[in-house]
Every structure is written in structure tokens, then in C-alpha cells.
C-alpha positions in Angstrom: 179.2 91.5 120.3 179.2 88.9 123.4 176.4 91.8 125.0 174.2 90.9 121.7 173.7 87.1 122.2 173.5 87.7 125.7 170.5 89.8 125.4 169.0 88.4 122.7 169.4 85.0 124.8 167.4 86.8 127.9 165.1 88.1 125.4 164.3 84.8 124.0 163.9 83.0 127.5 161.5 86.2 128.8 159.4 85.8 125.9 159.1 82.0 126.3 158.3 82.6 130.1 155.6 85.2 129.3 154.1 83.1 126.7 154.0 80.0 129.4 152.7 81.9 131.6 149.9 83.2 129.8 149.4 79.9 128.3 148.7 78.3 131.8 146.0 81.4 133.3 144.1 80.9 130.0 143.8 77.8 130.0 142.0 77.0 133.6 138.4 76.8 133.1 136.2 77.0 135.6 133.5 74.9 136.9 129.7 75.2 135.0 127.2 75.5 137.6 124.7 73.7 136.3 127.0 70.7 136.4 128.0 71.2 139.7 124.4 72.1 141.4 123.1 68.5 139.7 127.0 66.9 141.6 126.0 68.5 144.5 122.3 67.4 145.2 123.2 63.6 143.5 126.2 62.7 145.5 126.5 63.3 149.3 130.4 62.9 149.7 130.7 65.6 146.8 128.3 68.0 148.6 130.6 67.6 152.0 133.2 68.5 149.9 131.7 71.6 148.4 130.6 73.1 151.8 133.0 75.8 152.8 132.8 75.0 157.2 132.6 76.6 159.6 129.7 77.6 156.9 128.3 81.3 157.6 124.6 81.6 158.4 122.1 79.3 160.7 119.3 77.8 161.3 116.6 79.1 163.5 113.9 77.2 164.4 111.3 76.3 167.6 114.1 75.4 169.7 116.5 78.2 168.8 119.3 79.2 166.8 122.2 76.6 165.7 125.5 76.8 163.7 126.0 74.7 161.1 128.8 71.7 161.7 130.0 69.2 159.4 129.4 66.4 161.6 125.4 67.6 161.7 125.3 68.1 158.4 122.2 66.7 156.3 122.2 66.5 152.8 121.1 68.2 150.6 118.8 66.6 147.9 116.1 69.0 147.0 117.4 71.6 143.9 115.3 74.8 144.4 115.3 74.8 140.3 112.7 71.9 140.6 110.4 73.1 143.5 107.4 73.7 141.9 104.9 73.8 145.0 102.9 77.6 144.4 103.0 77.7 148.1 106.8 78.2 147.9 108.3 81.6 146.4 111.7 80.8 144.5 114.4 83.6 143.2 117.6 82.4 142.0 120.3 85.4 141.5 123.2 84.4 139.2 126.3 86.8 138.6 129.5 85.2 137.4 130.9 84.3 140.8 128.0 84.0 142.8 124.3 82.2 143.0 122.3 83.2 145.5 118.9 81.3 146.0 115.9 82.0 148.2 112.7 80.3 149.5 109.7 81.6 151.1 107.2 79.8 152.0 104.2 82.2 150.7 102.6 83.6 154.1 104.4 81.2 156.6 107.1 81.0 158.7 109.7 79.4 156.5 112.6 81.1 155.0 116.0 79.8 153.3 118.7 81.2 151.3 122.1 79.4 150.3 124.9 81.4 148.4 127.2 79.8 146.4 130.1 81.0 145.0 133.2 80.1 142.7 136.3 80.1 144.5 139.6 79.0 142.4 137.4 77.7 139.4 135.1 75.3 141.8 131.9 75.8 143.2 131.3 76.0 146.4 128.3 76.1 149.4 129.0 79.5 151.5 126.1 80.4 153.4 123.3 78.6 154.2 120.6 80.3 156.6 117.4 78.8 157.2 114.2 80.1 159.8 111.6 77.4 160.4 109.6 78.8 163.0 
């Protein structure tokens, strides 16, 4: 009889750990993008935070090719959602993790793409590679 309780006491406590733990991975939510890409391009300090350096891909320009360091870093303010110039070509990719956006400058010599993706619920900058010849 003492075996009973005992398992049906270790049942009890497994079932109340399970159902904890599945409380606590359902519940995180993650980050909307939208909300984060307006963050990002609004508030500087945010947009430091959200860049994932050493960040992967460079710029190339006149002078030659450069890594991109946090203490070079300059802002970001321009949303590629609002560029509306026709000599620009735009493509925004969304999947569930990742947003990948490009600009072309329509028969010149200006290129960028920046990937973002959701790491741990939170948006983040990834790769950023830019040719400005």
C-alpha cells in the first residue's frame, strides 16, 4: 500500500512539472516585425542593440571593401518599406524567422541587402552588405 501513495505522489508531481513546463514554452511570444523594424529605424540605442557584431557582410565602395564595426556604425533611418524613388528596385522576402530586403538602384552601381532574423523571440540585424561603386 506504502508503493501506491508513493507513486501516485510521483505521478502527481510529473504531471504538475509537465504541465509547467508546457505552460512556460507556450507562453513566450515573439517579437512582431513590424513593431520592431519601426523600433529599429526611430531609436538609435535600440538599433545598436539589435545588430548582431561582428555583423556578416560589407560595404564596398570607391575606396575598397570594409567590415562593419560597432564603433563605425551609422544609423539606420531610412525603412526600405517607404522608399518610393522608381529609380530604386525594392524586394522584401518574409518567412517566419527571417526578412531579407534588397535595393537596387535601377541601372547603377548601388546595391544593398540586410537580413534579419528572429533569434530567441527578438529581432535582430544579421547581415548587412552594401556596393556603392
Amino acid at each position: 500500500m506504502k508503493n501506491f501513495y508513493q507513486w501516485t505522489i510521483l505521478c502527481l508531481i510529473a504531471a504538475l512539472l509537465a504541465g509547467c513546463a508546457k505552460n512556460i514554452t507556450t507562453s513566450r511570444t515573439s517579437e512582431v516585425f513590424e513593431e520592431f523594424y519601426d523600433r529599429f529605424h526611430a531609436d538609435e540605442r535600440f538599433q545598436l542593440d539589435r545588430v548582431k557584431f561582428p555583423l556578416s557582410g560589407e560595404y564596398e565602395g570607391p575606396e575598397g571593401s570594409q567590415p562593419w564595426v560597432k564603433s563605425a556604425w551609422e544609423p539606420h533611418k531610412q525603412k526600405v518599406t517607404e522608399i518610393s524613388d522608381p529609380q530604386y528596385i525594392t524586394d522584401i522576402v518574409k518567412t517566419e524567422g527571417e526578412v531579407i530586403e534588397k535595393v537596387q538602384e535601377d541601372g547603377g552601381g548601388f546595391y544593398s541587402e540586410r537580413r534579419f532574423q528572429l533569434i530567441d523571440g527578438k529581432w535582430y540585424l544579421v547581415f548587412y552588405d552594401t556596393v556603392n561603386l
